[in-house]
FILUM-255467 format. One record per residue (C-alpha): residue in three letters; x, y, z. Coordinates in steps of 0.5 Angstrom, whole numbers, padded with zeros to 4 digits, always signed. Layout:
REM FILUM-255467
AlaXYZ/...
***
This chain:
REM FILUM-255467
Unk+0331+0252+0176/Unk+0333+0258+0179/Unk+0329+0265+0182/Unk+0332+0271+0181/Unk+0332+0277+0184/Unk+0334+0285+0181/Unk+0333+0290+0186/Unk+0337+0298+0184/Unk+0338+0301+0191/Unk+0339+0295+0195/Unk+0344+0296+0199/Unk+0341+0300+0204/Unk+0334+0302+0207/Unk+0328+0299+0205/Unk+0332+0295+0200/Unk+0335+0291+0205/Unk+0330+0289+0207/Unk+0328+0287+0201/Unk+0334+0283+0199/Unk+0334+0279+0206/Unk+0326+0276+0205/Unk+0328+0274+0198/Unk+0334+0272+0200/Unk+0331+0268+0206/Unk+0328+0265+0201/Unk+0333+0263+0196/Unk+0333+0267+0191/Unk+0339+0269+0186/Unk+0340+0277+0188/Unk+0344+0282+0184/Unk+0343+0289+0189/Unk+0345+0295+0183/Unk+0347+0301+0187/Unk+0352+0307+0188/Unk+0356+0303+0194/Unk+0357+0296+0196/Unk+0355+0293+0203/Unk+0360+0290+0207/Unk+0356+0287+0211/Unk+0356+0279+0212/Unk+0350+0278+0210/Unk+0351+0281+0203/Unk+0357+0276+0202/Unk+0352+0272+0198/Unk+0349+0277+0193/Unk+0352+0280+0187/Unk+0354+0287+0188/Unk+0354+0292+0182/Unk+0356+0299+0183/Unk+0353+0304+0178/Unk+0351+0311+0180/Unk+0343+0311+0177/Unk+0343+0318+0175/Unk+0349+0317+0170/Unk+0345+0315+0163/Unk+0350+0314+0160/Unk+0353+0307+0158/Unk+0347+0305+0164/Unk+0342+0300+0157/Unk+0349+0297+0157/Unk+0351+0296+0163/Unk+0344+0293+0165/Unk+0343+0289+0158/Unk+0350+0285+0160/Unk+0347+0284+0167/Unk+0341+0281+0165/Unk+0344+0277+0159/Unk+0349+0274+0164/Unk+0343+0270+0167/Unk+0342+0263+0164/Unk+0335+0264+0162/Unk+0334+0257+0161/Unk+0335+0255+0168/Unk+0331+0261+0170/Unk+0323+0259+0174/Unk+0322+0265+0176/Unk+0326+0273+0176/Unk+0323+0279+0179/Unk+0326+0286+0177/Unk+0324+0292+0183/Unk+0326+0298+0182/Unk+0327+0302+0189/Unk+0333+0306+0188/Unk+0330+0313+0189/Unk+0331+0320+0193/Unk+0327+0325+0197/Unk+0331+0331+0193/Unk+0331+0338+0195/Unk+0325+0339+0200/Unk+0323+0346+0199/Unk+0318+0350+0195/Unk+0319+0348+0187/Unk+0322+0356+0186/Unk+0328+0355+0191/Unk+0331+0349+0187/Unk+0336+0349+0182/Unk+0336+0346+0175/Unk+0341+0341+0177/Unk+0336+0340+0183/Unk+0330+0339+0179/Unk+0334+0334+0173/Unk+0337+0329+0178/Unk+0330+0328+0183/Unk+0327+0327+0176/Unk+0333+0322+0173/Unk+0333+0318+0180/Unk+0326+0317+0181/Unk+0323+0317+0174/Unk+0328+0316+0168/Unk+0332+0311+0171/Unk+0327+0307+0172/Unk+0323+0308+0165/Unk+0330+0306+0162/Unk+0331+0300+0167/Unk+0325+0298+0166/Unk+0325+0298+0158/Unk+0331+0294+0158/Unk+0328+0290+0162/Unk+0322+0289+0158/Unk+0326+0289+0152/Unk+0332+0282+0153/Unk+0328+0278+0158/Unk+0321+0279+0153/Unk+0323+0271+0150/Unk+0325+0269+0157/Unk+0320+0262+0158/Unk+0319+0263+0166/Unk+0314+0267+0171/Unk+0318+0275+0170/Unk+0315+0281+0174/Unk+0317+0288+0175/Unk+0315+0292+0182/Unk+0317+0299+0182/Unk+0317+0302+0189/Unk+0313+0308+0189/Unk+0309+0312+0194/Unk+0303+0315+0198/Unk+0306+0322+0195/Unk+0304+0320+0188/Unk+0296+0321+0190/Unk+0297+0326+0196/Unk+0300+0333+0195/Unk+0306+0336+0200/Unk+0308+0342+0202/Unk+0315+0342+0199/Unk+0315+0336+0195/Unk+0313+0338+0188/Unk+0319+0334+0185/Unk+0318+0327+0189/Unk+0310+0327+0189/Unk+0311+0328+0182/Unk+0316+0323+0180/Unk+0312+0318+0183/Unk+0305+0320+0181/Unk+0310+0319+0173/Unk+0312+0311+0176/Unk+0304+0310+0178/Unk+0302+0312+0171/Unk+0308+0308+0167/Unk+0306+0302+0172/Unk+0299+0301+0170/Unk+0301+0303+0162/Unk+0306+0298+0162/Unk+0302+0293+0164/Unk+0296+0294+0159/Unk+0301+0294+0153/Unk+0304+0287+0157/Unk+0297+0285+0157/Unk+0297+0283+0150/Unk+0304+0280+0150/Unk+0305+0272+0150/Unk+0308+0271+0156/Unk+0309+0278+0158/Unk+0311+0281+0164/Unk+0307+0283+0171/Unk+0308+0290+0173/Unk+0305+0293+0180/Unk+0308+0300+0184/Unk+0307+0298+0192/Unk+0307+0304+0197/Unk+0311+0302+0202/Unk+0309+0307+0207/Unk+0313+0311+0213/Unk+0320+0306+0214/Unk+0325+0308+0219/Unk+0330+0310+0213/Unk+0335+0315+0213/Unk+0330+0319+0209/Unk+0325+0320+0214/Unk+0332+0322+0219/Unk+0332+0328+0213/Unk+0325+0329+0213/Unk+0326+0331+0221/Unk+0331+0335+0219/Unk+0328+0339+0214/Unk+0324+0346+0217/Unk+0318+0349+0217/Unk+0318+0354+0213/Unk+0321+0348+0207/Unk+0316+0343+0210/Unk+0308+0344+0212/Unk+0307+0337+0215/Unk+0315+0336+0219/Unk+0311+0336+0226/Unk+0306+0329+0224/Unk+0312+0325+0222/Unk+0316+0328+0228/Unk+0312+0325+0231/Unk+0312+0318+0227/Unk+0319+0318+0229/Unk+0317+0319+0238/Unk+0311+0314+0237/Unk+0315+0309+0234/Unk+0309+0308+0228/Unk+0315+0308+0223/Unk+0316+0301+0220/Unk+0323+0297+0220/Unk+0326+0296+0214/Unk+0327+0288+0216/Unk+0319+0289+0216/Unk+0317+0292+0210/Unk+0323+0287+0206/Unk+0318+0282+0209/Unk+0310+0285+0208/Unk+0314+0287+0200/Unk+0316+0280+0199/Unk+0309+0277+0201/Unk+0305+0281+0197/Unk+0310+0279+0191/Unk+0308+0271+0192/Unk+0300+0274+0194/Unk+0298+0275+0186/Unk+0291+0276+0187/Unk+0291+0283+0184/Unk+0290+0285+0177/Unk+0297+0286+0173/Unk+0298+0294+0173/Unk+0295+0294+0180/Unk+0298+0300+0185/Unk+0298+0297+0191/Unk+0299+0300+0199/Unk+0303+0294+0203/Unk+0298+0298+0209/Unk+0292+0296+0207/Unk+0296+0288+0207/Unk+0297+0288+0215/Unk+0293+0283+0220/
***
């Protein structure tokens, strides 16, 4: 019996992290993403290349991905929605129509979309299934210049928890939670730095993250994210801050 897991956006960033904890422990991994990773540490995991914020032929290609799964020799699969983008940072007023639609594709319609096609070909599958959306702090606090991202994620923490209520009365059904990984030394946080004042109240406190060294490495985080996957002791639907696991 195999473990598997599926993770969007797996190919950098946190997701990397995310794919050497599980792949350490010897999990089957399908990393979807816009790029590959040609690093030798991904000659062992299956990369599909798909640009997410396409919608089009996306249910199809993932219903394929996941029918190629033997179902009867799965133990255990775990599907983690990470892909995900920061966006335009600014004043809601100064982004563009196409700056609005792709944040909220990329952050939230695709993994609605995901998820549900998830939920739908694996719904008879006889073995222990969860979904794990990598949210954000932003959800519950509001920020100067990230409307569009605060609230794509605040959608993803309410659709976990709703999710899991309707799983809840399924035989069988799927364990969902959202998991805040907190600041992680990615390239987002080198565009947050990046950003200006005027388009980002708070840029001095994570200018500072950054030179105090309070920024969490991806291989770190890969690893508290997987852990907290083994821990279960906590309700399904349950919205999770990796901060509040450490020793």
């Amino acid at each position: 019996m195999k473990k598997h897991l599926i993770i969007t956006g797996g190919n950098k960033g946190i997701g990397s992290g995310i794919v050497s904890a599980y792949k350490n422990s010897g999990y089957q991994i399908i990393s979807i993403a816009r790029t590959l990773n040609p690093s030798d540490e991904y000659k062992e995991v299956t990369q599909i290349v798909l640009d997410l914020i396409i919608t089009e032929d996306l249910e199809n290609a993932f219903s394929q991905i996941l029918n190629a799964i033997d179902k009867d020799a799965v133990e255990r699969i775990v599907f983690i929605n990470n892909a995900g983008t920061l966006g335009k940072i600014g004043r809601l007023e100064n982004n563009s129509v196409s700056d609005i639609q792709s944040i909220i594709q990329i952050n939230t319609i695709t993994p609605f979309l995901l998820t549900s096609v998830f939920l739908k070909e694996t719904q008879n599958w006889n073995c222990s299934k969860k979904i794990i959306n990598i949210s954000s702090g932003a959800a519950v606090k509001p920020y100067y210049g990230w409307s569009l991202y605060c609230a794509s994620k605040a959608a993803i923490d309410m659709m976990t928890k709703a999710v899991a209520v309707e799983q809840e009365t399924i035989e069988n059904g799927t364990k969902i939670v959202a998991i805040y990984p907190g600041v992680v030394d990615t390239d987002m946080q080198t565009q947050i730095r990046k950003s200006k004042i005027e388009n980002f109240a708070d840029l001095q406190r994570f200018i500072d993250l950054k030179e105090s060294n309070s920024l969490v490495s991806i291989e770190t985080i890969g690893k508290e994210i997987f852990e907290i996957d083994r821990l279960e002791n906590y309700p399904n639907g349950a919205v999770l801050n990796v901060s509040e696991y450490r020793d």
